[in-house]
C-alpha positions in Angstrom: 44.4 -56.8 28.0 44.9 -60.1 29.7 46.6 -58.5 33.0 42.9 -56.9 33.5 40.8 -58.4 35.8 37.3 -57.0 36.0 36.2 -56.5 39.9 32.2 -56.8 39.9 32.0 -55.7 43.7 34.2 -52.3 43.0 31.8 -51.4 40.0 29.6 -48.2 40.8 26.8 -45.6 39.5 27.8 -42.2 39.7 26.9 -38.6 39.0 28.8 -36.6 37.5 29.6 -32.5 37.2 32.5 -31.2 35.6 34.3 -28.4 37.0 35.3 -25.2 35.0 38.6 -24.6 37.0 41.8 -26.9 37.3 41.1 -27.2 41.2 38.1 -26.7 43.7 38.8 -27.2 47.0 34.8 -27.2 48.5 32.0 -29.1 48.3 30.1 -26.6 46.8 31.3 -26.2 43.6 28.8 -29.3 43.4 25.7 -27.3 45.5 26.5 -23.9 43.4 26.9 -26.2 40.3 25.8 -23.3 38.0 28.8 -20.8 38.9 31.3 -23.5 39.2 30.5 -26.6 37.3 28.4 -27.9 34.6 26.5 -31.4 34.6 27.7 -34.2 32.9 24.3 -36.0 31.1 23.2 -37.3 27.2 20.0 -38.5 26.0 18.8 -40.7 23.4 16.5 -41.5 20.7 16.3 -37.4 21.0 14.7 -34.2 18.9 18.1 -32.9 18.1 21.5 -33.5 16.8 23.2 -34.0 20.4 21.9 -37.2 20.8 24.4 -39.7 22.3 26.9 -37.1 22.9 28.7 -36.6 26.8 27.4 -32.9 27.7 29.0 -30.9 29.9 26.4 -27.7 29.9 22.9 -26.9 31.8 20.4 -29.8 31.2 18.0 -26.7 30.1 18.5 -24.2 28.2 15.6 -21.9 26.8 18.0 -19.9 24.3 18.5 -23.3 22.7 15.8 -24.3 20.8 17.5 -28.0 20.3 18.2 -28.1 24.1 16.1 -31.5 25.2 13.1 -30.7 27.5 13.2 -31.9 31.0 11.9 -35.3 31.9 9.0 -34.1 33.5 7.9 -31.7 30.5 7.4 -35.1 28.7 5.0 -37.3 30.3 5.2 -40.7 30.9 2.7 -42.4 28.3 4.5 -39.8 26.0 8.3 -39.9 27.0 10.5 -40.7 23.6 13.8 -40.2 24.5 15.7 -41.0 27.3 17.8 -38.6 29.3 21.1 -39.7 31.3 22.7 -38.3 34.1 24.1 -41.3 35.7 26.7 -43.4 34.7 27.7 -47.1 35.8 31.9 -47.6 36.0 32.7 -51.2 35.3 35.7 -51.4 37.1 39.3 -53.4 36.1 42.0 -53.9 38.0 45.7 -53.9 36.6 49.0 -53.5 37.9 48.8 -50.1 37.7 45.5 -49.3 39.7 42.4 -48.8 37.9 40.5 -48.2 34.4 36.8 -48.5 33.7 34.5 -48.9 31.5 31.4 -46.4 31.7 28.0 -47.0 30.6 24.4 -45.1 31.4 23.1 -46.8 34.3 19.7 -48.6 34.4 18.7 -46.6 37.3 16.0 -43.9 38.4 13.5 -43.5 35.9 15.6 -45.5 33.5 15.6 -48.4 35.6 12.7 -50.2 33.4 14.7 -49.1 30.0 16.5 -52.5 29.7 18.2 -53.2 26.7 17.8 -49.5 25.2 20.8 -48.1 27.2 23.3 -50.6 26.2 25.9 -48.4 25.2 29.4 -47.5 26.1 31.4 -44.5 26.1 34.2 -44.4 23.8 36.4 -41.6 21.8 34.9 -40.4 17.8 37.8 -39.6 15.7 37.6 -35.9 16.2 38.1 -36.6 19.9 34.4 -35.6 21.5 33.4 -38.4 24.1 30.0 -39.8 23.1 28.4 -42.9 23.9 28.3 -45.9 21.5 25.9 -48.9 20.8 27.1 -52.5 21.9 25.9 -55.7 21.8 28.8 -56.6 24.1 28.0 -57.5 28.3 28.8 -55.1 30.0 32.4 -56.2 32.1 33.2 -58.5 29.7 36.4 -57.1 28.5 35.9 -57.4 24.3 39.2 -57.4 22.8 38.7 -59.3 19.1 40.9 -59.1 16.2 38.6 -58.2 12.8 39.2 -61.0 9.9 37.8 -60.3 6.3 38.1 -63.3 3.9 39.5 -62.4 0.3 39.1 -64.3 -2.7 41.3 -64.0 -6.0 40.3 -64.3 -9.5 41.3 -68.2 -9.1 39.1 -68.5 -6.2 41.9 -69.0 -3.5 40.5 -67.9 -0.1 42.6 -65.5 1.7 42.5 -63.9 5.2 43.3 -61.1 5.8 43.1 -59.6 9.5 42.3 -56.3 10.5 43.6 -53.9 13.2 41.5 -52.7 16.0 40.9 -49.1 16.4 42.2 -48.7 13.0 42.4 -45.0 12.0 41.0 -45.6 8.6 37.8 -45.1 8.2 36.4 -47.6 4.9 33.4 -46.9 3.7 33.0 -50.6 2.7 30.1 -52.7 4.6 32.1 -55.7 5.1 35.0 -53.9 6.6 32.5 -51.7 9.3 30.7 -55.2 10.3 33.9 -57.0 10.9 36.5 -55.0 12.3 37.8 -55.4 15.3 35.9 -54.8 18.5 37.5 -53.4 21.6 36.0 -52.2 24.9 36.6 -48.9 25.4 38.5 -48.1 28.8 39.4 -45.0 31.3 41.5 -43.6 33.5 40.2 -41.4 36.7 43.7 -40.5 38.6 42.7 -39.2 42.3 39.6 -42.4 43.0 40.0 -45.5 45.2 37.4 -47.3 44.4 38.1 -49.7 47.3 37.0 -46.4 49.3 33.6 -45.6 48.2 30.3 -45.1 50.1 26.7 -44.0 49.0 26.7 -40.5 48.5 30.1 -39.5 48.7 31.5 -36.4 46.8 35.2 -36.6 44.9 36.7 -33.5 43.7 39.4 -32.7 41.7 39.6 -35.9 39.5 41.2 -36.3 36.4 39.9 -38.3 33.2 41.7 -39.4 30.7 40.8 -41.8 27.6 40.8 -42.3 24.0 44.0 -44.5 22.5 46.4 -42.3 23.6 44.9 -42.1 27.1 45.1 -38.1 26.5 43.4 -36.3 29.7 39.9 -35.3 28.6 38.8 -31.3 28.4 35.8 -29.3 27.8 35.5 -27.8 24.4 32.3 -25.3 23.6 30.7 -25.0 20.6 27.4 -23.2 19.4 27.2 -21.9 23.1 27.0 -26.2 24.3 29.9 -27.6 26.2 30.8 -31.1 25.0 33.6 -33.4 26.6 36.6 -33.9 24.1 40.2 -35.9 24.5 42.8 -33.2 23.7 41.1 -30.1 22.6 39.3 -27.1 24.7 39.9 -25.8 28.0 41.1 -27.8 31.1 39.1 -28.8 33.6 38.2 -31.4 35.5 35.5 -34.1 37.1 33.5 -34.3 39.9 31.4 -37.6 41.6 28.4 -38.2 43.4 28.2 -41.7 44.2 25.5 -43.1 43.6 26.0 -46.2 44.5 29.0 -47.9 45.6 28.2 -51.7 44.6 26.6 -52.6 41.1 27.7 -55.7 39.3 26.8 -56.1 35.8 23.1 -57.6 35.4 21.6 -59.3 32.0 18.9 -57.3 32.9 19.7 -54.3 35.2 16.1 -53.4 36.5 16.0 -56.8 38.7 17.9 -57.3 41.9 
């Protein structure tokens, strides 16, 4: 990860849609979002068991009973969880063009919520795209090898490193505290983000992710549409730029 440099003044906030078919060649598949794309959101600290998860399906849905009520439903004095639809890219340069790291955004009416969104989006073993807890700065570019220290019957200390992104999932305490760390990173083929301005729509763009840097699809289940690296039907991602300049603050909600 050392050829990455991370390029503060090419980091943005977005909104996001994704599209049901391989190619849309008008603007509004994003204005007619419910016949031709879906919005991308998650909440938090929710009543039901998508919490955290990437959604690509109706923020409402009054056949599901574990669907999360709008914002304003809630109240402010009363509001518990916190619903996403926009997402701050942390953007890297590398020889090849461009990777980011995606985070909610401390923006809107989250724009106060500072530090409960600090998560990152990253890949669960089965592949769905959900966002993670971090105690890592955002576009800091964690990349840490996991050490556990071993001791024989004789009392000789050994080390013993551990991969990152290991497949193997240990139940043991020690191992899930100190494994190794990396940030999770993604590709969007078809956005220069040396071109973007506030308010800007991009169609047609591709995401891939996840160690293999698979391209990322739409997979339905229980009538909800979640975002997965490999499995379900193609598709793919639309923008809304939100806005086209946000470096990484230690506390987002101040200049």
């Amino acid at each position: 990860m050392s050829s990455l440099v991370f390029m503060p003044e090419l980091s943005f906030t977005a909104r996001c849609r994704w599209q049901l078919a391989d190619y849309v060649s008008t603007p509004a598949v994003w204005e007619d979002g419910d016949d031709l794309s879906r919005p991308l959101w998650t909440e938090f600290d929710g009543w039901n068991s998508d919490s955290g998860w990437l959604i690509a399906s109706r923020n409402y849905d009054e056949a599901r009973l574990d669907s999360f009520p709008p914002d304003e439903w809630q109240g402010e004095d009363s509001r518990q969880s916190l619903s996403v639809d926009t997402f701050w890219f942390g953007t890297y340069r590398h020889a090849l063009g461009y990777v980011y790291e995606i985070r909610p955004a401390y923006t809107g009416r989250n724009s106060d919520q500072y530090p409960r969104l600090n998560y990152w989006l990253d890949v669960s073993r089965s592949g769905y795209l959900g966002f993670y807890p971090t105690d890592a700065k955002a576009g800091s570019l964690i990349d840490k090898e996991g050490v556990i220290t071993l001791h024989d019957p004789v009392g000789v200390a050994l080390a013993v490193r551990l991969p990152i992104d290991t497949q193997i999932d240990l139940d043991l305490p020690l191992y899930k505290l100190r494994k190794g760390l990396k940030t999770p990173l993604w590709h969007i083929a078809g956005l220069n983000p040396e071109h973007l301005v506030e308010g800007g729509l991009h169609l047609n763009l591709s995401l891939y992710g996840g160690l293999e840097a698979v391209k990322v699809r739409r997979l339905v289940e229980n009538g909800q549409g979640y975002l997965n690296a490999g499995r379900g039907r193609p598709g793919v991602l639309l923008m809304c730029i939100d806005n086209p300049c946000v470096p990484p603050h230690p506390n987002p909600s101040i200049g």
